[in-house]
C-alpha positions as CSV (number, residue, x, y, z in Angstrom):
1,X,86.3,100.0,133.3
2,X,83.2,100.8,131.3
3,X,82.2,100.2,128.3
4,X,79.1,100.3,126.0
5,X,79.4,96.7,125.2
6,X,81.8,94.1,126.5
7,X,85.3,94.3,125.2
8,X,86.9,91.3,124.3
9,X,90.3,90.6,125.6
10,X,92.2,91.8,122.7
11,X,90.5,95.0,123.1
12,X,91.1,95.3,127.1
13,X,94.6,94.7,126.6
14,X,94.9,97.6,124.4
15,X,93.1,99.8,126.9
16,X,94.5,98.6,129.9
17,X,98.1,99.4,128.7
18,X,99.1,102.8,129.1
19,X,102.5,103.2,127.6
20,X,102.9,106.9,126.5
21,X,103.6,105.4,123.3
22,X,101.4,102.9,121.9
23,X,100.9,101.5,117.9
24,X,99.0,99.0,116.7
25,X,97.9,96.7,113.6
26,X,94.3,95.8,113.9
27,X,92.6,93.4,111.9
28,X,89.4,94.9,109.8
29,X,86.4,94.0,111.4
30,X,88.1,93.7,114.7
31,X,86.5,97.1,116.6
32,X,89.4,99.1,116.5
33,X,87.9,102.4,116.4
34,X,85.3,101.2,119.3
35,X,88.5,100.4,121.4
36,X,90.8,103.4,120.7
37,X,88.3,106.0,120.8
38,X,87.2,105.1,124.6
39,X,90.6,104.6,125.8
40,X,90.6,108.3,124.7
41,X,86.9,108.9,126.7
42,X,87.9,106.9,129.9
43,X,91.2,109.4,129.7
44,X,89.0,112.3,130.0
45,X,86.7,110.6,132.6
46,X,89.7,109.9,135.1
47,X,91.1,113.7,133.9
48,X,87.5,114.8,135.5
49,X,87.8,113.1,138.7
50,X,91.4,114.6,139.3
51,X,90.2,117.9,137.6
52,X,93.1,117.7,135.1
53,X,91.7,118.5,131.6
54,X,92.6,116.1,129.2
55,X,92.7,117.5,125.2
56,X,92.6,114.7,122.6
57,X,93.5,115.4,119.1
58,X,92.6,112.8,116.5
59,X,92.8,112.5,112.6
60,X,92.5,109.4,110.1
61,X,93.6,108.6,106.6
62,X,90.8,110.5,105.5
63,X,88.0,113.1,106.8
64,X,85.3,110.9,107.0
65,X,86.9,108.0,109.2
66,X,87.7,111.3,111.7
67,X,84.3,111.7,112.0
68,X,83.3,108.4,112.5
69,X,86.1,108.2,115.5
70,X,84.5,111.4,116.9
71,X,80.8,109.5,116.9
72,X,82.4,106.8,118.4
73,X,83.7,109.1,121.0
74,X,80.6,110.9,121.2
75,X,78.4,107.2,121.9
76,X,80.9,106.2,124.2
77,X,80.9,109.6,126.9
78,X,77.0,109.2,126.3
79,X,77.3,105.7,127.6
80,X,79.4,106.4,130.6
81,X,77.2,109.7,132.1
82,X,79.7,112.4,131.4
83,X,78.1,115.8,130.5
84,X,79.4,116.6,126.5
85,X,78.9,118.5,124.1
86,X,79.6,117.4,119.7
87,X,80.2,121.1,118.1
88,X,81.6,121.6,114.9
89,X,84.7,123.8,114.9
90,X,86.4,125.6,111.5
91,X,90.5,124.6,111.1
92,X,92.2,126.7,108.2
93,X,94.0,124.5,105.8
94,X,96.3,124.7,102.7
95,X,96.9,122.5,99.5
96,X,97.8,123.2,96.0
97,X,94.3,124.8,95.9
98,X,95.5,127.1,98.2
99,X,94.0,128.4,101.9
100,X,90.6,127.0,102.8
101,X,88.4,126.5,105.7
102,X,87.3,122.8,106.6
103,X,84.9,121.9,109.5
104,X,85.6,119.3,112.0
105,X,83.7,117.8,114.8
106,X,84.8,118.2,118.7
107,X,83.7,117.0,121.5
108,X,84.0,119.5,124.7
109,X,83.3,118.1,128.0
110,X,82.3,120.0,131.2
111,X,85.6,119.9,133.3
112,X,87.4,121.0,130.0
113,X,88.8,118.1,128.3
114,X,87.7,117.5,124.6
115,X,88.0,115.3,121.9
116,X,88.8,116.6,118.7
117,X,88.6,115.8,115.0
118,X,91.8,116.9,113.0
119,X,91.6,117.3,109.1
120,X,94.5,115.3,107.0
121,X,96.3,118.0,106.5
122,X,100.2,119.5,108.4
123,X,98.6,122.6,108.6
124,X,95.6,122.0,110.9
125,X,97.9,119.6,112.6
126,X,100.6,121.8,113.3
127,X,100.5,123.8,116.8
128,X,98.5,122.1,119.1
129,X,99.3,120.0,122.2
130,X,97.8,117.6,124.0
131,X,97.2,113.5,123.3
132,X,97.1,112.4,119.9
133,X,95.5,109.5,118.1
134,X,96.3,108.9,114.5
135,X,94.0,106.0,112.8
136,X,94.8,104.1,109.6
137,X,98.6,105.5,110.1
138,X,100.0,103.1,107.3
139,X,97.8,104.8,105.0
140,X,98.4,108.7,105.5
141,X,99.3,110.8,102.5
142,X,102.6,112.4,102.8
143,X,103.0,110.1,105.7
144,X,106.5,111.3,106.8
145,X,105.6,115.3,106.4
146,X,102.1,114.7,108.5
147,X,103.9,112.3,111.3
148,X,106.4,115.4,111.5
149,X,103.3,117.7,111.8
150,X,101.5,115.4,114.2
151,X,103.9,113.7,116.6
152,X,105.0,116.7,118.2
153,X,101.2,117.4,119.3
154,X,101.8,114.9,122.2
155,X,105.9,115.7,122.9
156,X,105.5,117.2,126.2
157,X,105.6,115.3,129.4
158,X,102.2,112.9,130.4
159,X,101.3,113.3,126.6
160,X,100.0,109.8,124.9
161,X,100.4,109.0,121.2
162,X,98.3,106.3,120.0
163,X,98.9,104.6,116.2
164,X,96.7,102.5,115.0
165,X,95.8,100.7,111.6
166,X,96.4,98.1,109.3
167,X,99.5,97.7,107.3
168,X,100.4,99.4,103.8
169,X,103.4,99.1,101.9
170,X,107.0,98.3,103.9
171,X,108.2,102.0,104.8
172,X,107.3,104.9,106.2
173,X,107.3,105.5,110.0
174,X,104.3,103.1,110.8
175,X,106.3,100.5,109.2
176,X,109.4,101.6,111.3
177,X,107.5,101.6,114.7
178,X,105.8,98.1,114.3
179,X,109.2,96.4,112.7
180,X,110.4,97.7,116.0
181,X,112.5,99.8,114.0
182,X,112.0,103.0,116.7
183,X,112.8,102.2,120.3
184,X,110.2,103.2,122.9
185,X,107.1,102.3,121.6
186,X,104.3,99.4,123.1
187,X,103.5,97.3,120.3
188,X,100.0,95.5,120.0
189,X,99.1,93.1,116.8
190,X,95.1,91.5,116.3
191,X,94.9,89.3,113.0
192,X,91.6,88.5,112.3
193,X,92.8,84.5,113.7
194,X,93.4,85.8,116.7
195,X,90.6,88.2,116.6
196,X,88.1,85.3,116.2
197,X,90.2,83.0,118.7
198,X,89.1,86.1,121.4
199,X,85.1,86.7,120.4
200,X,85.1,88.6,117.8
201,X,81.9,87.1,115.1
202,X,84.0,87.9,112.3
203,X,83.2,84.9,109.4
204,X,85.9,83.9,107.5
205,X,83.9,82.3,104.5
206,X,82.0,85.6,104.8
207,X,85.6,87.7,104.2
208,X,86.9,85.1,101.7
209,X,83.8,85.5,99.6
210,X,84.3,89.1,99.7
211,X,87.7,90.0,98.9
212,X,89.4,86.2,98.4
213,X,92.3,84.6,100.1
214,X,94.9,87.3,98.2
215,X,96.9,90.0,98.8
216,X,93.7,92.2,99.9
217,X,93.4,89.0,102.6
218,X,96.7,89.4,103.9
219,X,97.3,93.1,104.5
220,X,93.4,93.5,105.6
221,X,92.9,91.1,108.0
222,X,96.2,89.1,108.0
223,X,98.3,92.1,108.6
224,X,101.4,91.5,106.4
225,X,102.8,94.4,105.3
226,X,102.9,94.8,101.2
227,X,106.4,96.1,99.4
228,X,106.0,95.7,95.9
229,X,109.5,97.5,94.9
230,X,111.3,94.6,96.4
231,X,108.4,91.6,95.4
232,X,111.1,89.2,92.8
233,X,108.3,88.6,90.9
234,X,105.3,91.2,90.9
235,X,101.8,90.0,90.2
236,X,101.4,91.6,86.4
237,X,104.7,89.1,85.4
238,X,102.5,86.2,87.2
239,X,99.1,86.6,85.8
240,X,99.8,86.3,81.5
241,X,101.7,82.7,82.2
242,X,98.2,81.9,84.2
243,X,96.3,78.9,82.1
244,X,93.2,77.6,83.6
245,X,93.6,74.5,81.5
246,X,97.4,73.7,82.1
247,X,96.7,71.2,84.4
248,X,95.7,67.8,83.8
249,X,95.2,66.4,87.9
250,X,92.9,68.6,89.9
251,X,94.7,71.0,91.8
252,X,94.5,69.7,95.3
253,X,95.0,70.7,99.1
254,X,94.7,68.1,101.6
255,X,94.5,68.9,105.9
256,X,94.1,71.5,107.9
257,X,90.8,73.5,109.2
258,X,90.6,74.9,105.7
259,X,91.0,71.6,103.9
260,X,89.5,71.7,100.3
261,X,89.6,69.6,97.3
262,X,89.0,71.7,94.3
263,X,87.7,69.7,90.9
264,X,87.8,66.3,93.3
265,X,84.9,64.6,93.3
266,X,85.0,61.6,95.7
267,X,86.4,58.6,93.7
268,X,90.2,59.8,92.9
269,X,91.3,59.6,96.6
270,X,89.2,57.0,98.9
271,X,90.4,57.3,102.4
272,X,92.9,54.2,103.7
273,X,91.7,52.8,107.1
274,X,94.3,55.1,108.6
275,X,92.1,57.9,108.0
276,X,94.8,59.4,105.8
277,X,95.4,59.6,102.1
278,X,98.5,57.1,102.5
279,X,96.8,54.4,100.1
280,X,99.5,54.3,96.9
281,X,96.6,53.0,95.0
282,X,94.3,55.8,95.2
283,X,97.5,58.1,94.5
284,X,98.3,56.2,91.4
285,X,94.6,56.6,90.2
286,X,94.8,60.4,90.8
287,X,98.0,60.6,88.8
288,X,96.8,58.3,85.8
289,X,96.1,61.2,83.4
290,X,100.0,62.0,83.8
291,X,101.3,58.9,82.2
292,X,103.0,59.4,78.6
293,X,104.6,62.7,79.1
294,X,107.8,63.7,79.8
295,X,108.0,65.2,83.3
296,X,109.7,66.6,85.9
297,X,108.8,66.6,89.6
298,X,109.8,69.4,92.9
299,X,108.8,68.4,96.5
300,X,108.9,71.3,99.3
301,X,108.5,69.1,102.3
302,X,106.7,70.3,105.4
303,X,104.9,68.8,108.5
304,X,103.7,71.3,111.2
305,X,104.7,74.1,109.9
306,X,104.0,76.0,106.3
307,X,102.6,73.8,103.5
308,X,104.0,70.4,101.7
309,X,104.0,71.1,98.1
310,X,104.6,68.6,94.9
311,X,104.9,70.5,91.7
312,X,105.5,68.7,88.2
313,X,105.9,70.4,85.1
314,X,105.7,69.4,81.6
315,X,108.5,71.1,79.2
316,X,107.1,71.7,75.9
317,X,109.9,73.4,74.0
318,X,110.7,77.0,75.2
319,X,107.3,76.3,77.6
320,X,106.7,74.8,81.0
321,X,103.7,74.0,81.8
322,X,102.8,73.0,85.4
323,X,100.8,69.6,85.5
324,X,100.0,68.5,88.5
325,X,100.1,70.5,91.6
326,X,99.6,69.1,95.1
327,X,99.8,70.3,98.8
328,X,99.3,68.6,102.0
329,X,99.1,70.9,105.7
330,X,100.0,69.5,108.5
331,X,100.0,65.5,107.3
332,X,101.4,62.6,108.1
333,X,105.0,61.6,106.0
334,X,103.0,58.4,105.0
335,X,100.4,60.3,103.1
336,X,103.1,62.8,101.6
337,X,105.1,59.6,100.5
338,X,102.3,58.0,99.4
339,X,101.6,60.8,97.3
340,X,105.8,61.4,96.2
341,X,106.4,57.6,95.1
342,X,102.8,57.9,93.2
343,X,104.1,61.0,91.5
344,X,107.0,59.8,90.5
345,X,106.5,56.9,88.4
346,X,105.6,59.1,85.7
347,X,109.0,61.5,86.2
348,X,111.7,61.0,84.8
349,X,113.8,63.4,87.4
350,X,113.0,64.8,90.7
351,X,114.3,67.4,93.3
352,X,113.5,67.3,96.7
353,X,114.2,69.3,100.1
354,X,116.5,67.8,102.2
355,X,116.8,70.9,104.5
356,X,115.7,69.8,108.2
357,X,112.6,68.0,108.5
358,X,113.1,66.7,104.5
359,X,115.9,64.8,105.1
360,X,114.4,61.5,105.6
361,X,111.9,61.6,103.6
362,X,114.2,63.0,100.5
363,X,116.8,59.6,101.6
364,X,114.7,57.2,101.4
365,X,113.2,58.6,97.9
366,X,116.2,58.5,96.3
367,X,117.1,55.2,97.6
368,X,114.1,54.0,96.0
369,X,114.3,55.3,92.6
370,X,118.0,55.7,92.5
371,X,120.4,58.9,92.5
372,X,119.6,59.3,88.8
373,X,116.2,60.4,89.3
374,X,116.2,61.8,92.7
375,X,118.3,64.5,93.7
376,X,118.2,65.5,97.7
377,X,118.6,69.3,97.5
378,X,119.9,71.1,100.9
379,X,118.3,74.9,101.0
380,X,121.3,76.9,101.1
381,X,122.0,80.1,100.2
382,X,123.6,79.3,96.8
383,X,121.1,77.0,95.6
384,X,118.0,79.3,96.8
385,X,119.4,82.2,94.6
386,X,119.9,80.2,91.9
387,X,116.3,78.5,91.9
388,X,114.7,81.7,92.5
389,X,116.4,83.3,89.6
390,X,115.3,80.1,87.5
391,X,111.7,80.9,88.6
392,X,112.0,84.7,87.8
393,X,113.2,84.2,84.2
394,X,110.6,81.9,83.4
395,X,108.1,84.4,84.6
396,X,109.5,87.4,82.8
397,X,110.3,85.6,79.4
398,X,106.6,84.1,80.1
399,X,107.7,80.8,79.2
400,X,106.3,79.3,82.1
401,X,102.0,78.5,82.4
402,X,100.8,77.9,85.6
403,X,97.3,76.8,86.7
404,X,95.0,80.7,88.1
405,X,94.5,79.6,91.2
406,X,95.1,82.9,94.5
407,X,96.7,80.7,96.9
408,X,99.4,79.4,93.9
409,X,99.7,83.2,92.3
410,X,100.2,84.6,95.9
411,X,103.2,82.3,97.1
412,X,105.2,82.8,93.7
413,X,104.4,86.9,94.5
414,X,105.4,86.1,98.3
415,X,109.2,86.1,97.4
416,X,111.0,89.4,98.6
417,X,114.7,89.8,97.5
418,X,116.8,91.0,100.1
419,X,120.5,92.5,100.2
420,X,121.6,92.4,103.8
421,X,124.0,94.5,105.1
422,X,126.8,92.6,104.1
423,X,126.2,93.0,100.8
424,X,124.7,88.9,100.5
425,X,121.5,88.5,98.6
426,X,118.4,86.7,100.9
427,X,115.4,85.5,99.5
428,X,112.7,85.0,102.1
429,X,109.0,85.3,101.9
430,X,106.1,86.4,104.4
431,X,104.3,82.9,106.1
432,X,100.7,83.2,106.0
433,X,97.9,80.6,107.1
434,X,96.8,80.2,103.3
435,X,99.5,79.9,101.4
436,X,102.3,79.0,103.6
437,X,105.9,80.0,103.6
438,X,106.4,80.1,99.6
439,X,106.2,76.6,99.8
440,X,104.5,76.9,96.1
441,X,107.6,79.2,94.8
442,X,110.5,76.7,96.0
443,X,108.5,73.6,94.7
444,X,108.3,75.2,91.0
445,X,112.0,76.2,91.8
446,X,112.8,72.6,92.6
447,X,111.0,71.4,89.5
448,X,112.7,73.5,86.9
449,X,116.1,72.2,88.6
450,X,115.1,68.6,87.7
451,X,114.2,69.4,84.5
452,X,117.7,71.0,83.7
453,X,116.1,74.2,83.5
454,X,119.2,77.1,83.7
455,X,118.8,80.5,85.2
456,X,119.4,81.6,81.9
457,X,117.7,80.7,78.6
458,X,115.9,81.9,75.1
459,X,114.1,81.1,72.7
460,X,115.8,81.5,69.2
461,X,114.7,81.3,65.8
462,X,118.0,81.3,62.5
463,X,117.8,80.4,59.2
464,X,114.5,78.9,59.1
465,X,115.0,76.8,62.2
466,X,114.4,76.7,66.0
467,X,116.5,75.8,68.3
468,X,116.5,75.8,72.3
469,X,119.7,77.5,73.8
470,X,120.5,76.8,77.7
471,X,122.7,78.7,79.3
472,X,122.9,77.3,83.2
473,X,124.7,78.4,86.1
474,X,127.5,76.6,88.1
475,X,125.5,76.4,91.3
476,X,127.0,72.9,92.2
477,X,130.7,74.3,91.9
478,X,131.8,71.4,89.8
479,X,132.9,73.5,86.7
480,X,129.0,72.2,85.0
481,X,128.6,75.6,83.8
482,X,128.3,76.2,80.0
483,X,125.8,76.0,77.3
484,X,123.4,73.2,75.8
485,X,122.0,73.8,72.6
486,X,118.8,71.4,71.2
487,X,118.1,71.4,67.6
């Protein structure tokens, strides 16, 4: 194989597969359009030697990215010695504008195969034949109308289709080919980890600086597809219950490669002789500023896998406000109980995961402080609905105030509501490196479970006084449904 610079494995693989069929989710950065394009070059280089021409038809999201992928093309044939020629060549389109004339590059090599650039547009698309690329595929414009136009281009026998891109919202028929959703298709998936894992210089401070650790972060480079429609709580309900003084410890993350400790200068926590935070001492000085209020505490619990989160809140009449907010990755139970017990003191009720891994942990917290102030909560289906629907209220009656932090705002938006096909509502949440598996969203859930909190409340003002109405919901089964009313 050659190449005009060494490919690293990622890259190779892609090449090297020759499925007629072929889609694939590339991180940004990641040289997909240096890849794809000489797959297409080395095509027409092996069409020479068997003097089969080889036509290649390519189009992107937009214009200009077609005729970068033809310059790429273009650098590449250069590279490898075979005799080419870049023309322009006129394709007739139609919009609302009406019919125009757009000009395209091609490339035309000497045994008759060629390389050419498509406009965006079904008309241009529509009767030719040969191989097809189509770049940034999540992103077309009429996506299902121009896939209808394009993928017949390469529907004869020996045709290649090649998909490429990052991800866009959850539909369409990129989505469908790289859920797996249409049979016969090779699937290939770079994340800018893996990317970096493989050769690829791409600096992660660098893109953080850039774009943050967000939603941009995660479709970009950590290819998660985006589906706002069916998002329980989108980011405009999240951001007006954002505070940046709600809190009153330092919002703080603790292990992993990305370990950061934001607003902590080097007295709260002073490492144990463990090398871990498991010192109840220097917890217990971290959570001093809580003591006095009246506060409830949820624990996510995690150990290899997603993050361990503690989230306490503060109820303040119709408010919560969310006081304290810690999360360990990838730590030992004695730091995370360390932590809990500290924590706790100061709480006057607590919920905690007991699903899996939580289980002893949760046990021997409530054996601790007692059954009155610890509840183990098991994750099933009946309890997860009706935490997340205590969560969503709060966020659409915006009685909730939560510290602006990305990596908190983006696990409460993580949350996708599903109805499966048996008519069952599922709540489940895309797992990313940053901000876990939601683990932020089910410790807030946890919280406002503690604190009483129902799935449905107001705020009501009568006859010159306010009052706090509850209405909760029967989750437990034990007929404790009904209404609470503070005056």
């Amino acid at each position: 194989m050659t190449a005009i610079a060494p490919l690293y494995p990622y890259q190779r693989r892609w090449i090297e597969d020759r499925s007629p069929r072929k889609a694939g989710l590339w991180t940004r950065s990641g040289g997909k359009t240096h890849a794809v394009m000489l797959e297409a070059v080395i095509d027409c280089q092996l069409a020479d030697a068997e003097k089969k021409p080889a036509p290649w038809f390519c189009f992107s999201a937009a214009e200009v990215q077609t005729r970068e992928m033809i310059r790429y093309a273009g650098i590449h044939a250069r590279a490898i010695g075979l005799a080419s020629e870049i023309t322009n060549e006129e394709h007739f389109v139609r919009d609302e504008r009406g019919d125009g004339k757009v000009t395209m590059l091609a490339i035309n090599f000497e045994h008759g195969s060629r390389i050419v650039g498509l406009p965006t547009n079904i008309f241009s698309i529509r009767g030719k034949h040969g191989n097809l690329i189509g770049d940034e595929a999540g992103h077309w414009p009429n996506a299902e109308e121009l896939s209808g136009a394009a993928m017949p281009i390469a529907s004869r026998e020996g045709r290649k289709i090649r998909l490429v891109g990052t991800p866009n919202e959850r539909r369409g028929p990129f989505y469908e080919i790289m859920s797996g959703a249409r049979e016969g298709w090779s699937l290939h998936r770079v994340d800018v980890h893996q990317a970096i894992r493989e050769g690829c210089p791409i600096r992660l401070e660098d893109v953080y600086a850039a774009i943050g650790r967000g939603r941009k972060f995660n479709t970009e480079y950590g290819l998660i597809f985006e589906d706002a429609e069916s998002r329980l709580i989108p980011i405009e309900a999240i951001v007006p219950c954002e505070d940046e003084g709600v809190l009153v410890v330092p919002f703080l993350r603790i292990g992993g490669a990305r370990e950061w400790r934001r607003f902590v200068d080097a007295d709260p926590l002073e490492l144990a002789p463990s090398e871990g935070y498991d010192h109840v001492n220097a917890w217990k000085r971290l959570f001093a500023p809580l003591k006095g209020k009246t506060l409830y505490a949820g624990y996510d619990v995690a150990r290899r896998r997603d993050l361990a989160v503690l989230s306490i809140i503060e109820p303040d009449g119709p408010l919560r406000r969310v006081r304290a907010r810690i999360a360990f990755e990838r730590r030992r139970f004695a730091e995370q109980r360390a932590a809990l017990w500290a924590a706790l003191e100061h709480c006057r009720r607590a919920c905690i995961d007991a699903t899996g891994i939580g289980a002893q942990l949760a046990e021997e917290t409530v054996e601790k402080f007692g059954e009155a102030r610890v509840e183990a909560i098991d994750f099933g289906s009946a309890v997860k609905e009706d935490m997340a629907t205590r969560v969503l209220r709060q966020f659409e009656d915006r009685s909730i105030r939560v510290p602006s932090e990305p990596e908190l705002r983006e696990s409460i938006h993580s949350i996708y509501k599903i109805t499966t096909a048996a008519g069952k509502t599922r709540y489940d949440a895309d797992a990313t490196e940053e901000t876990g598996h939601a683990d932020d969203f089910w410790a807030l859930g946890l919280a406002l479970l503690a604190a009483g909190d129902g799935a449905h409340e107001t705020w009501m003002a009568s006859a010159g006084k306010r009052a706090w109405t509850r209405e909760f919901t029967d989750w437990r089964g034990d007929g404790a449904g009904g209404a609470r009313r503070y005056l």
